[in-house]
C-alpha positions in Angstrom: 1.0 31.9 -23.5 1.0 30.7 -20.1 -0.2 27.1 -19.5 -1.7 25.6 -15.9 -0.5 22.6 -14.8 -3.0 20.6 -13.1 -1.6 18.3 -10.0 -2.8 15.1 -10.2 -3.2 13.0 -6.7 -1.2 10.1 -5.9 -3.5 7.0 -4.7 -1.1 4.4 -3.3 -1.8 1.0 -3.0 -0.2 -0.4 0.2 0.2 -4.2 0.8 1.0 -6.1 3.5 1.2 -9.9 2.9 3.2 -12.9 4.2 5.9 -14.9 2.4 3.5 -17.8 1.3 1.0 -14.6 -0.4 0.7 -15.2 -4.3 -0.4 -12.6 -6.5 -3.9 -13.7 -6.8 -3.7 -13.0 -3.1 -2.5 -9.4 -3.7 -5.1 -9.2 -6.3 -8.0 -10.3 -3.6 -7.2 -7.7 -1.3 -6.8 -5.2 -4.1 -10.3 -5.7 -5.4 -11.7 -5.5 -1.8 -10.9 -1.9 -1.9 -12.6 -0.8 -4.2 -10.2 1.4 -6.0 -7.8 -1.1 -7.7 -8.6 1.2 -11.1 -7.7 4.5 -9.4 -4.2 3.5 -8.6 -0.9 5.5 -9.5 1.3 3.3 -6.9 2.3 0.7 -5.1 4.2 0.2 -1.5 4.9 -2.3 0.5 7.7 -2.9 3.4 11.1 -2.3 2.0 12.2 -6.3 2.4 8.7 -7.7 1.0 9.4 -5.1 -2.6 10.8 -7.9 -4.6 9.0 -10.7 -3.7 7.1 -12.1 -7.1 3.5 -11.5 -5.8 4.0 -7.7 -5.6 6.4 -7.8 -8.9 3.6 -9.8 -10.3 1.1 -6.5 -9.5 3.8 -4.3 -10.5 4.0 -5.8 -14.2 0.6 -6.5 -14.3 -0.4 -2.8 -13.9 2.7 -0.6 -15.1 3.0 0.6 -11.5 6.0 1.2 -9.5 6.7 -0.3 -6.0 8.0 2.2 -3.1 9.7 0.1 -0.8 9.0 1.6 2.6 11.6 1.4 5.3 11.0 0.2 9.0 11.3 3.3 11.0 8.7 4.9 8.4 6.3 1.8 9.0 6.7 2.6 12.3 5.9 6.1 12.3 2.5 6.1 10.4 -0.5 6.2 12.2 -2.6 3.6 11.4 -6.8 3.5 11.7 -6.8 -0.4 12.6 -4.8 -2.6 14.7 -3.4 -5.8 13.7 -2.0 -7.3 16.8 0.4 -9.5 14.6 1.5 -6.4 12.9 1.9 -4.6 16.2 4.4 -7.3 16.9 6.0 -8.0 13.9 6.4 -4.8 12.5 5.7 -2.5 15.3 2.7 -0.6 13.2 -1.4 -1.2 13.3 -0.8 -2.6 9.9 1.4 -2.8 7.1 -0.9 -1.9 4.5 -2.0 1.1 5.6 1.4 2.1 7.2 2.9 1.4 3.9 0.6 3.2 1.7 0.5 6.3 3.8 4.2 6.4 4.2 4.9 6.0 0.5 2.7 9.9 0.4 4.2 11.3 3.4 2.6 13.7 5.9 0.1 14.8 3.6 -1.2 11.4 3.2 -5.0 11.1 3.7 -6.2 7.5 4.1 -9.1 6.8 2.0 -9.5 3.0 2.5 -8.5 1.0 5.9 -6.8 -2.3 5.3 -8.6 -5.0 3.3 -7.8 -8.6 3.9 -7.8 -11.3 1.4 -10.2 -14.6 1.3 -6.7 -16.4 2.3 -5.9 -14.3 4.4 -2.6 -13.9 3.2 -2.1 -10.2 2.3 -4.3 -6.7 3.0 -4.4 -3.7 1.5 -5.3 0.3 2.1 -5.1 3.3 -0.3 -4.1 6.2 0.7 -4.2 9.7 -1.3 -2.6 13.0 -1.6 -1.0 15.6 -3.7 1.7 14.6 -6.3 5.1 15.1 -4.9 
C-alpha cells in the first residue's frame, strides 16, 4: 500500500512591535490581517522572541515563535517601507521581513504589514511550502 503525503503550507505570522506592545496589541494587528485562524507560525526579530506579548500569542495559540536573526531581516524584501524600520532595523518592516524570512526563499507574501489601533506592533503573513 502506498500512502500520499499531502504538504501542507506554512502561513507565518510576523510581528514587529515595540518594547511598550502588550499582547492585545499583537492581537490588534493579528486580527487586521485577516488570517489570524490560518496560522501555523509565528516570527518575530530574534531579540523581541521572548518578550511576554509574543509568548502571550505563542500560549494563547499553541504556536511556536522563529526568532529571526538581523542579517536575515535585512535580506528580505519587503512590499512597504517603514522609515523607522529602515533605520532601526535596516528592513521596509519587521513584520513582513520576519514572516517571510521565517519561510525562506520560497516565501510568498500574502498580507503586507498591518498596524495596530496603538500603533504599537504590525503584522504580515507570509506562505509557502512546509519545510
Amino acid at each position: 500500500m502506498i500512502v500520499a503525503l499531502q504538504k501542507r503550507a506554512v502561513v507565518v505570522a510576523g510581528f514587529g512591535f515595540t518594547s511598550q506592545a502588550t499582547a492585545d496589541s499583537l492581537r490588534n494587528a493579528l486580527a487586521k490581517t485577516g488570517m489570524a485562524e490560518d496560522i501555523t507560525l509565528l516570527a518575530t526579530p530574534a531579540d523581541k522572541a521572548m518578550q511576554d506579548a509574543i509568548l502571550a500569542i505563542s500560549k494563547d495559540r499553541r504556536l511556536l515563535i522563529k526568532a529571526i536573526y538581523p542579517s536575515k531581516l535585512e535580506a528580505a524584501r519587503t512590499r512597504t517601507q517603514s522609515r523607522i524600520s529602515r533605520l532601526m532595523r535596516r528592513t521596509g518592516s519587521v513584520a513582513e521581513a520576519a514572516a517571510l524570512a521565517a519561510i525562506g526563499p520560497r516565501a510568498t507574501l500574502v498580507v503586507t504589514r498591518q498596524i495596530s489601533d496603538d500603533r504599537m506592533a504590525t503584522c504580515a503573513i507570509a506562505k509557502g511550502p512546509d519545510t
